[in-house]
C-alpha positions in Angstrom: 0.0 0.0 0.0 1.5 3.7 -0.9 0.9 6.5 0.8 2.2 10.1 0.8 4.5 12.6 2.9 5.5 16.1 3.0 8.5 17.4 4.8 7.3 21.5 5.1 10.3 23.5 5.1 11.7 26.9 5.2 14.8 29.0 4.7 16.0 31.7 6.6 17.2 35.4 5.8 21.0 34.0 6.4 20.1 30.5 4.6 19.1 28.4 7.7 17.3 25.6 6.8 14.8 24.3 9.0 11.6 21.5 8.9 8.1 21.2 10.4 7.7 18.2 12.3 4.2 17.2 14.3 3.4 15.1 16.8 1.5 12.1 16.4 -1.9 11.5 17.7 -1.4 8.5 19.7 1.9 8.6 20.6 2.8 12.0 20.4 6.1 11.1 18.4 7.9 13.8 16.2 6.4 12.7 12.9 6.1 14.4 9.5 2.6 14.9 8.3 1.4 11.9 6.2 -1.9 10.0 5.0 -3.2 8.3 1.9 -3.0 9.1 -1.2 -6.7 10.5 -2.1 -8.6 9.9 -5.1 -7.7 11.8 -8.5 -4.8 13.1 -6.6 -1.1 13.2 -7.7 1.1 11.5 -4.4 3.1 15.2 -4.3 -0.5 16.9 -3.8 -2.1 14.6 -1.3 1.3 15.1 0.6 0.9 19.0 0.1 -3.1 18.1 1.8 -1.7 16.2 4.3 0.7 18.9 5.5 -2.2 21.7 5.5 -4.8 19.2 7.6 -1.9 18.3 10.2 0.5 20.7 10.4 -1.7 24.0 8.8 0.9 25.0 6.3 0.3 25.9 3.0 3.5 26.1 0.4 4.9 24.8 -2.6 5.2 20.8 -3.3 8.1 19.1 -5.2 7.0 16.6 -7.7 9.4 13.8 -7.2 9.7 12.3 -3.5 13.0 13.1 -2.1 13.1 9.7 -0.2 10.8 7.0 1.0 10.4 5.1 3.8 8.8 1.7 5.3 6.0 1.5 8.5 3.6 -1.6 9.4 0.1 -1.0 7.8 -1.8 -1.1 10.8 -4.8 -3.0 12.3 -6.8 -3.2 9.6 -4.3 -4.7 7.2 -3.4 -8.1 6.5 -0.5 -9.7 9.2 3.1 -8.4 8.1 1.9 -5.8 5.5 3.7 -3.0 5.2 3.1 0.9 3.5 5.6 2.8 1.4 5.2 6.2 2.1 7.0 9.0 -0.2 8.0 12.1 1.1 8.3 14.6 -0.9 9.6 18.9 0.1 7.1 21.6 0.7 8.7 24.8 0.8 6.3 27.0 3.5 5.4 30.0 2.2 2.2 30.4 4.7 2.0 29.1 8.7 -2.0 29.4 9.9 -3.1 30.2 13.1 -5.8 28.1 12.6 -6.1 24.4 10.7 -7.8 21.7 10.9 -5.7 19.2 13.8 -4.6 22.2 15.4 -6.3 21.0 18.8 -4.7 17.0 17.9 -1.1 18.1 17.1 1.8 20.1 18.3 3.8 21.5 15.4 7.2 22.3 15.9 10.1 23.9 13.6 13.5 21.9 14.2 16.8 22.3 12.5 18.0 18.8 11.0 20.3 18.1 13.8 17.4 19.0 15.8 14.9 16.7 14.0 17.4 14.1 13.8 17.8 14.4 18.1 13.6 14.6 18.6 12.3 11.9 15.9 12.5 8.2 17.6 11.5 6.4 14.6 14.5 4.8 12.7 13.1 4.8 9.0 12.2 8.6 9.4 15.1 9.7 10.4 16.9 8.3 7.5 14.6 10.1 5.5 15.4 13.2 7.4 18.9 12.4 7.1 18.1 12.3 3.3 16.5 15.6 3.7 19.9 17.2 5.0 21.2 16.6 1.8 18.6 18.1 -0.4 18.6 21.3 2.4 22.6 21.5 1.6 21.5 21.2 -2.2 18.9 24.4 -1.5 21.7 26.5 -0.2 24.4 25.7 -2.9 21.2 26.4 -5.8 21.1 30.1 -4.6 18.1 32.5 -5.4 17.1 29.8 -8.5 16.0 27.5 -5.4 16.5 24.6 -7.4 18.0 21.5 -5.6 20.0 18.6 -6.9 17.9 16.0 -5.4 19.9 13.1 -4.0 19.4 9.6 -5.3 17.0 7.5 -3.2 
């Protein structure tokens, strides 16, 4: 089963390069906002969805996933299957005050050394590892903001 991810992001005045991470519902692990994949909807825009239900950002979404990663399906699914779920960069250009989980989730902006310290899930923070790499590529692309995306 596939589903979709957005890591939000933004860059500072002095080229700091920092990511939106929420916590989950259950848990309340760091987490970056995900879900499935809704219908007649491209993976990048039901990540960019995803992102504006959980964490109540609104930006631009990348069109090819930056990483992916592996979690069980859940209750519902058959024993042992898993979910692929793509993440792909959302550049913030707009932080609500209001959204839609806003009384479910804590949102929270982290550096990646940050994010790499808070998240507890392994597979994610590969991905965010993954992410530091696309964030250096942000910074070396200058005013363009075109990235060379790393190889997944």
């Amino acid at each position: 089963m596939l589903q979709s991810a957005a890591i939000p992001y933004r860059i500072d005045d002095a080229g700091g390069v920092s990511l939106l991470l929420i916590r989950s519902r259950t848990r309340r692990r760091w987490i970056i906002p995900k879900g499935k994949i809704g219908a007649r909807l491209l993976p990048s825009r039901s990540a960019e969805r995803e992102a504006f239900e959980e964490a109540g950002v609104l930006g631009r979404i990348g069109h090819e996933p930056i990483g992916s990663y592996r979690q069980p399906a859940g209750n519902r699914a058959p024993l042992g299957e898993s979910l692929l779920v793509q993440a792909y960069p959302l550049e913030v250009v707009d932080e609500l005050s209001v959204w839609q989980e806003m009384h479910q989730r804590e949102r929270r902006w982290f550096t990646v050394k940050e994010a790499l310290r808070a998240v507890t899930d392994p597979e994610i923070k590969t991905l965010i590892r993954i992410f530091g790499s696309y964030a250096r590529g942000l910074r070396e692309a200058g005013p363009t903001g075109v990235a060379k995306v790393p190889p997944v």
